[in-house]
C-alpha positions, 0 to 999 in steps of 0.5 A: 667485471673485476672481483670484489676479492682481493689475493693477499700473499707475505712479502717471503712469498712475494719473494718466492714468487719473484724467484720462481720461472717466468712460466711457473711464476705465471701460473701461480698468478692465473691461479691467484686471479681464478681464486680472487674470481672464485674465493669459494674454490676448493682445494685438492684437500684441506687442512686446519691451522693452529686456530682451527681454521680449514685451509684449502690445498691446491697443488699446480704442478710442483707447488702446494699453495694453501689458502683461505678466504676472509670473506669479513675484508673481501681477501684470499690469505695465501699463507704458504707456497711449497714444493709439493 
């Protein structure tokens, strides 16, 4: 059953996203679908952003992808992907 969640990401992350390895590229979209299956998850840790809002950290390998769940519109705001 496909999720209800959707992965929202920038057109800058698209962008580096498209740049990245065909294997780290790969990844990163197993990862996004685990997370549109589960916009729960965790990160490894969890920081706040300029409104206060917590926003989950996961490092893959030698990214850092941040993250946090609209749960209001159903989505998972990626909104940074950087070198860890």
């Amino acid at each position: 059953m496909p999720s209800e969640y959707r992965v929202v990401l920038h057109a800058e992350l698209l962008d580096l996203l498209f740049r990245m390895r065909r294997a780290e590229r790969r990844q990163l979209i197993q990862f996004f679908d685990a997370l549109a299956a589960r916009p729960h998850a965790e990160g490894d840790y969890e920081e706040f952003d300029s409104t206060g809002r917590p926003n989950q950290v996961k490092i893959l390998e030698r990214w850092a992808i941040t993250y946090w769940p609209d749960h209001a519109v159903k989505e998972v705001r990626v909104v940074e992907i950087e070198p860890a």
